[in-house]
C-alpha angles and dihedrals in degrees: 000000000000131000085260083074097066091032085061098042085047083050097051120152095338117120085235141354113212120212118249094263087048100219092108133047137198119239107166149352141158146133129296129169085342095304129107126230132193130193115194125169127219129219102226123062089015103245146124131238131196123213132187124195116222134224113255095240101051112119106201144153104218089218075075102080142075111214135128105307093340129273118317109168125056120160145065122325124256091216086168095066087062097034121071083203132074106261132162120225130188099175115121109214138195132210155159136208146215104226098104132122083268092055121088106216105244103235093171091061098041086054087041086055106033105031093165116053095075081169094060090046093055089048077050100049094043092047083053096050089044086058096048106133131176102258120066125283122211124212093227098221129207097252086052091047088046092057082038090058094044089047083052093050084050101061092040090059090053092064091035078060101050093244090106118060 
């Protein structure tokens, strides 16, 4: 079991659990194929990101992999920006994100989560505005992080199962 899993039980019923700087939140989280996946969502720029913790024992190259805007976090875990207790974490997680010149920023759920930092939502508008281009951008839901993380486990499991080399 991986620290998402206490992320996730610190989480419980609750819409969102923000980290202890609050300037991220938890979305989501859950199982899938024995791995472990997390979606969080950041206040600015207003996006989500999706995150998998590997098995200790999983060998990979993260050029190796097809999800949303390839893989941008590689590392150990920071359990203690989502815990407001002291925890010790060894997992090492990656993950990708949707903040990319495709992604729309979701302002509605930045307002929906911090309702109350009306500051942080106008830097986030007019960050929104400044990366206007002229092809369509696309808010990447949770729903839509959570099929990009189990696409990603997919594909783990597939060189933890030798199909891949």
């Amino acid at each position: 079991m991986s620290c998402i899993a206490e992320i996730l039980k610190e989480k419980g019923d609750q819409e969102y659990l923000l980290s202890k700087c609050n300037f991220m939140a938890v979305e989501d989280g859950g199982e899938y194929k024995g791995y472990e996946y997390l979606i969080t969502f950041v206040a600015l720029p207003a996006h989500r990101c999706g995150y998998v913790a590997l098995k200790n024992d999983t060998q990979l190259d993260i050029h190796d992999f097809d999800v949303h805007g390839g893989i941008t976090f590689q590392g150990k875990t920071r359990i203690e920006e989502f815990l407001y207790k002291k925890t010790t974490c060894d997992d090492i997680w990656i993950g990708f994100d949707a903040g990319h010149s495709c992604d729309e920023n979701d302002l509605e759920s930045l307002k929906k989560i911090w309702p109350e930092k009306n500051k942080e939502f106008e830097l986030a508008l007019e960050l929104n505005e400044m990366q206007r281009t002229g092809f369509p951008r696309v808010i990447r839901s949770k729903k839509y992080m959570i099929n990009q993380c189990k696409k990603l486990i997919d594909q783990i499991e597939e060189i933890d199962n030798g199909v891949k080399k």
